[in-house]
Backbone as JSON, one array per atom type, in Angstrom:
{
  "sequence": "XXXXXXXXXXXXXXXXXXXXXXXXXXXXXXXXXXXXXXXXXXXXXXXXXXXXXXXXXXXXXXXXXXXXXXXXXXXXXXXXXXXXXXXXXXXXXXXXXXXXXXXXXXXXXXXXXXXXXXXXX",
  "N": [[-151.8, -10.29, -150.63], [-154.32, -10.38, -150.16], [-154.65, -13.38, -149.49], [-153.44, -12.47, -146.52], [-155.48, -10.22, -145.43], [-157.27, -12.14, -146.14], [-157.09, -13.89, -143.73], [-156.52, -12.4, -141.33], [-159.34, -11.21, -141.01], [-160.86, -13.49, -140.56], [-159.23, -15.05, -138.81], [-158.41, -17.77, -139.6], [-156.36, -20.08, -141.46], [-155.49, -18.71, -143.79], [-152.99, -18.65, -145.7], [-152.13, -21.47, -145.19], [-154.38, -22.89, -146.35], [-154.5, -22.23, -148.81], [-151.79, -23.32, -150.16], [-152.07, -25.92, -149.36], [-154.74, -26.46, -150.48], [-154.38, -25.65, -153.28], [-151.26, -25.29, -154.49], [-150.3, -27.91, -153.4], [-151.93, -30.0, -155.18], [-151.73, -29.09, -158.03], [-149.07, -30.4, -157.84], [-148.95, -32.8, -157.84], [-150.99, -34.03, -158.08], [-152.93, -32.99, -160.79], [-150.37, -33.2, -162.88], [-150.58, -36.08, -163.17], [-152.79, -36.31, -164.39], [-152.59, -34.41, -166.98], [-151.38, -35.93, -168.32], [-152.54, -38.31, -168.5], [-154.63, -37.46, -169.77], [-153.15, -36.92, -172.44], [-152.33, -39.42, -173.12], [-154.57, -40.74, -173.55], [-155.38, -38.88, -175.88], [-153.37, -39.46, -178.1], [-152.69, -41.8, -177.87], [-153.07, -45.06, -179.51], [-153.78, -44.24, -182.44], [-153.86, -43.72, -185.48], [-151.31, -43.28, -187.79], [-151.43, -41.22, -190.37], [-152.36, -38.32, -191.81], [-154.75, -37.46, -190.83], [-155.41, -39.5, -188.83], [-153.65, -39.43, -186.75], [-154.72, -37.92, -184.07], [-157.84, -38.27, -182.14], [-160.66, -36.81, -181.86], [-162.68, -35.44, -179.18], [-165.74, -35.75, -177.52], [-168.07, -34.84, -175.32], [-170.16, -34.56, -171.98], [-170.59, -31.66, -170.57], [-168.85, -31.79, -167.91], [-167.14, -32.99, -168.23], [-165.97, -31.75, -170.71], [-165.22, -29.54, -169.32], [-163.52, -30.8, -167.19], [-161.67, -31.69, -168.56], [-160.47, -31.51, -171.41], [-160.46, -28.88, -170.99], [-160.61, -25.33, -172.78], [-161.43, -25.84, -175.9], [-160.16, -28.62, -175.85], [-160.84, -30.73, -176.76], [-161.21, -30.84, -179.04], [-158.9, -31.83, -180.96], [-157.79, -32.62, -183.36], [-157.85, -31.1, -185.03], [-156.57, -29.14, -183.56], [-153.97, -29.57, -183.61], [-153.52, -30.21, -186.85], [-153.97, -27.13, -187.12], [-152.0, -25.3, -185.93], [-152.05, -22.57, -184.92], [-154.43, -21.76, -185.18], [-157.26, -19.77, -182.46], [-157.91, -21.0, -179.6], [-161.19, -20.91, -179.23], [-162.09, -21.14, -181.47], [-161.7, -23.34, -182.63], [-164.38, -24.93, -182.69], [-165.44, -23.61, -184.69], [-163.61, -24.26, -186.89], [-163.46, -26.87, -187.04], [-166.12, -27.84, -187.95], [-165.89, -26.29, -190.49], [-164.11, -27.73, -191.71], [-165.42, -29.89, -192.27], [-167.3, -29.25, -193.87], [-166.17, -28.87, -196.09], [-164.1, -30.87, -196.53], [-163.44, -33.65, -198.08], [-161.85, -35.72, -197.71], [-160.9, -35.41, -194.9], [-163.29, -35.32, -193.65], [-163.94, -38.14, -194.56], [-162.11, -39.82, -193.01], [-161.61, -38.97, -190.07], [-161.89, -39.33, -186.79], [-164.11, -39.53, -184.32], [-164.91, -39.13, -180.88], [-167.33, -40.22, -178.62], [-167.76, -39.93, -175.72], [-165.71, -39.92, -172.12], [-164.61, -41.23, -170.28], [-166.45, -43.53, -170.5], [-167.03, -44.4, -173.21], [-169.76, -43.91, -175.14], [-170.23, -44.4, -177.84], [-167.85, -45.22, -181.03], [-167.62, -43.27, -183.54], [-167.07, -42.2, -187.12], [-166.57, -38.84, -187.86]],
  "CA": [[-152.55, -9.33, -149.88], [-156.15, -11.49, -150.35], [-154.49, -14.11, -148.04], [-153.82, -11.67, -145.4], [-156.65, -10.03, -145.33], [-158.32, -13.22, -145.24], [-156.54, -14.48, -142.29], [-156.64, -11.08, -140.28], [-160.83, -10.86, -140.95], [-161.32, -14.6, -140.25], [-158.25, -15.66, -138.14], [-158.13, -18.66, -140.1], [-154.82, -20.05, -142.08], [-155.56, -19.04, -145.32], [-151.79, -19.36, -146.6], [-151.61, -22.75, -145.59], [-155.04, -23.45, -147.43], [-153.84, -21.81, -150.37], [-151.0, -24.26, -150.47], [-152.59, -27.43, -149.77], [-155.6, -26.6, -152.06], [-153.37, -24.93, -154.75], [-150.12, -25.99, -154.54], [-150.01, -29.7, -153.42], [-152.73, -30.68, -156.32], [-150.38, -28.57, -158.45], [-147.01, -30.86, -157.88], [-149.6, -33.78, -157.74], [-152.79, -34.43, -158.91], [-152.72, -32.18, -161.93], [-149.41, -33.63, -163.92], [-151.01, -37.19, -163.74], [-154.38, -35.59, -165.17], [-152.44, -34.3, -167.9], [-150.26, -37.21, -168.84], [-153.32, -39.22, -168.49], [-154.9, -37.05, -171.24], [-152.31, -36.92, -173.45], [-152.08, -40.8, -173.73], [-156.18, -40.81, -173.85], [-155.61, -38.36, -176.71], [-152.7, -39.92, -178.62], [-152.37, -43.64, -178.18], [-153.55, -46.42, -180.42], [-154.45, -43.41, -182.76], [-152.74, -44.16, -187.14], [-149.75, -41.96, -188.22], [-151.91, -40.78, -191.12], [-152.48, -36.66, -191.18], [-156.02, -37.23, -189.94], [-155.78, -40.18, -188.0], [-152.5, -39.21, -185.47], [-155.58, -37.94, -183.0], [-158.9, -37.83, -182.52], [-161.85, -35.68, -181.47], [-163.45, -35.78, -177.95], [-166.87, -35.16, -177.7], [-168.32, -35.45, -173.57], [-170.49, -33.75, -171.28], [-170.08, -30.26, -170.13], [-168.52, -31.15, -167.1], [-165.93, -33.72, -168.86], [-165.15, -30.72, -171.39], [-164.93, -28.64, -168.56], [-162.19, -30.77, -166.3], [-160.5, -32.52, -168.86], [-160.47, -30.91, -172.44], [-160.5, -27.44, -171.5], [-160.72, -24.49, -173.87], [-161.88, -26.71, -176.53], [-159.16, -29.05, -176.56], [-161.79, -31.99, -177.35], [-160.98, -30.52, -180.85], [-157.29, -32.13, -181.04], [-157.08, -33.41, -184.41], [-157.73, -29.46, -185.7], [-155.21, -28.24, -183.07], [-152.77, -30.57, -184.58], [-153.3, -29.39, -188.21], [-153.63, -25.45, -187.61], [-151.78, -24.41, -184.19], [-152.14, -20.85, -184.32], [-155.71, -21.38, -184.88], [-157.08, -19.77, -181.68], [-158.69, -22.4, -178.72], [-162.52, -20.63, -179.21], [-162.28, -21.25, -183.08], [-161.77, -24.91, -183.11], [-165.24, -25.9, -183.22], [-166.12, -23.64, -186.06], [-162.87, -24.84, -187.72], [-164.15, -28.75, -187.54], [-167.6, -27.55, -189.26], [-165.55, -25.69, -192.2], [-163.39, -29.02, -192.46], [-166.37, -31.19, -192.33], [-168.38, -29.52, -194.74], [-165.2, -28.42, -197.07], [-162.73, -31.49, -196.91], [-164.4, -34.83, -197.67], [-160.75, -36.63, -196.92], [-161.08, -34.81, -193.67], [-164.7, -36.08, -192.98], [-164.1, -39.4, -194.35], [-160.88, -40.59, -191.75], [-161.73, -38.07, -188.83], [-162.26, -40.21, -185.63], [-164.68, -38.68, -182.91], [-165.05, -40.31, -179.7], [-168.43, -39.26, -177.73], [-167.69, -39.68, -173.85], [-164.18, -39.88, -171.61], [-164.71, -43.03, -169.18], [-167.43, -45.02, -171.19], [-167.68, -43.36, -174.91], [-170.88, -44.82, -175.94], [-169.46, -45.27, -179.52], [-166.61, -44.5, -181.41], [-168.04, -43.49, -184.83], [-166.46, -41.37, -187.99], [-168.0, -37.86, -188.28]],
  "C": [[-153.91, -9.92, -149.5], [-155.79, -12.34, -149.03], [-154.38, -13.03, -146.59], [-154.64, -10.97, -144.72], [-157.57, -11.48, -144.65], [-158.32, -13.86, -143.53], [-156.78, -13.34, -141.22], [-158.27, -10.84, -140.57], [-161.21, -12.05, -140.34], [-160.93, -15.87, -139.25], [-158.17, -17.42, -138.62], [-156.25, -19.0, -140.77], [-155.0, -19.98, -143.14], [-154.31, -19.13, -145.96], [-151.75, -20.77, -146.65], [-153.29, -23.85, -146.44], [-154.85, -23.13, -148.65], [-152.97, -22.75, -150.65], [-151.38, -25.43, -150.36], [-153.42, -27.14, -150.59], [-155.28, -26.36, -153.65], [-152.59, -26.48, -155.17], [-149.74, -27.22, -154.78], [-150.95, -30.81, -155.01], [-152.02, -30.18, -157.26], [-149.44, -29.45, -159.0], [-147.58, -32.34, -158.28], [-150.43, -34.67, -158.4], [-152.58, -34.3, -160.58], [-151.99, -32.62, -162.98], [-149.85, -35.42, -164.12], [-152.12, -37.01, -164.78], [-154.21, -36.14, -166.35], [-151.67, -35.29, -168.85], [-151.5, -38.48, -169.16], [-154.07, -38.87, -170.25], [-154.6, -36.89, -172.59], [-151.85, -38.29, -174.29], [-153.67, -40.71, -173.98], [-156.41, -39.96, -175.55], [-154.85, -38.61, -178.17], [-152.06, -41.2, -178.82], [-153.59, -43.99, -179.08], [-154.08, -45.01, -181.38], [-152.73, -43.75, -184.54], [-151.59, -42.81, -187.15], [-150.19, -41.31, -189.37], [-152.23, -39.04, -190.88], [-153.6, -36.28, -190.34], [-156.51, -38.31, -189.25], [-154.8, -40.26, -186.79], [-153.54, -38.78, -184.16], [-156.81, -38.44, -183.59], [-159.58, -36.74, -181.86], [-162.58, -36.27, -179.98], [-164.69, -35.09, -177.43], [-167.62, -35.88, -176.17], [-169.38, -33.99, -173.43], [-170.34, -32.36, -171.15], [-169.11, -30.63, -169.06], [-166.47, -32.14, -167.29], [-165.08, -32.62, -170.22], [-165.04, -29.78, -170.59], [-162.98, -28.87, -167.98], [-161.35, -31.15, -167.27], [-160.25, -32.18, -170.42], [-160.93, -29.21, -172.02], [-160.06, -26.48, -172.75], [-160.34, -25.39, -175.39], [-160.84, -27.77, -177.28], [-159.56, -30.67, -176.94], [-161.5, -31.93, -178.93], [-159.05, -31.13, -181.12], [-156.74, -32.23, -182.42], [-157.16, -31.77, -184.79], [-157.03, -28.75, -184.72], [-154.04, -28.84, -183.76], [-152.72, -30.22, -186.21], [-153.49, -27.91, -188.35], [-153.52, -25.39, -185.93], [-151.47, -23.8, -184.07], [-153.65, -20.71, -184.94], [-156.45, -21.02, -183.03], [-158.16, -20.9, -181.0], [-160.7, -21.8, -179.18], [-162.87, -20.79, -180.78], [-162.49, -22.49, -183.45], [-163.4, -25.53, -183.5], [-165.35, -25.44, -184.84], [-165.29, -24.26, -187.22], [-163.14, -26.11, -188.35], [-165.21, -28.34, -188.56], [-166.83, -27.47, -190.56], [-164.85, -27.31, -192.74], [-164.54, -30.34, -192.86], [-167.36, -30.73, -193.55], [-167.51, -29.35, -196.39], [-164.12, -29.45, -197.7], [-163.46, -32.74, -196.9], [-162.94, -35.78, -197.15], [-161.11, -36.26, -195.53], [-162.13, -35.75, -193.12], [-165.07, -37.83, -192.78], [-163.47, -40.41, -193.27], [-160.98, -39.72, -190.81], [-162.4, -38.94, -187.81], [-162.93, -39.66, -184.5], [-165.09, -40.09, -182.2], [-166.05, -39.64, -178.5], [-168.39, -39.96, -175.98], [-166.34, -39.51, -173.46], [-164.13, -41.28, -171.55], [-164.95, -43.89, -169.9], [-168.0, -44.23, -172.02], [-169.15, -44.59, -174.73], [-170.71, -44.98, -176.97], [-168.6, -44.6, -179.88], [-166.99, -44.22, -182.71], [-167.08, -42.24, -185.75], [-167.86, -40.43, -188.02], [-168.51, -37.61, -189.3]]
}
């Protein structure tokens, strides 16, 4: 109904911008993203319980596009996943100030592109 509207107020094509701006990034763009992220988040990473991920710690606008709803927090989605996405940070705190195994082998990685270091939290 939005598209039509739009198109009948503005005589523009808003269906077929809806589909190229949507859609085509969609079928496209989007599934490399995530495939990209998923090796960024799980390669070269130990088979140990707290070294299978790590932690991604960036910008706002790098936890915006590319760790949404705080999925910079991986290694604590990976050990409680029905904790919900807005909980994870406080979850890390409780593990960091509660689990010293936790704190001692927990891998954070502070940028995407060009971390500036890779240090244990």
């Amino acid at each position: 109904m939005a598209l039509a509207w739009l198109t009948h107020l503005t005589r523009l094509p808003w269906p077929l911008y809806y589909l190229v701006f949507w859609f085509v990034p969609l079928g496209t763009s989007f599934p490399f993203l995530m495939m990209v992220r998923e090796e960024v988040q799980h390669t070269n990473a130990g088979q140990g319980r707290f070294t299978h991920t790590r932690n991604f710690l960036g910008n706002v606008l790098i936890r915006f596009a590319v760790f949404p709803m705080h999925m910079g927090y991986h290694l604590e989605h990976h050990l409680f996943p029905m904790v919900p996405h807005y909980n994870l940070p406080e979850l890390s705190e409780f593990l960091k100030s509660h689990d010293e195994n936790y704190r001692r082998t927990i891998t954070v990685v502070e940028g995407y592109l060009l971390p500036r270091h890779q240090a244990k939290a």
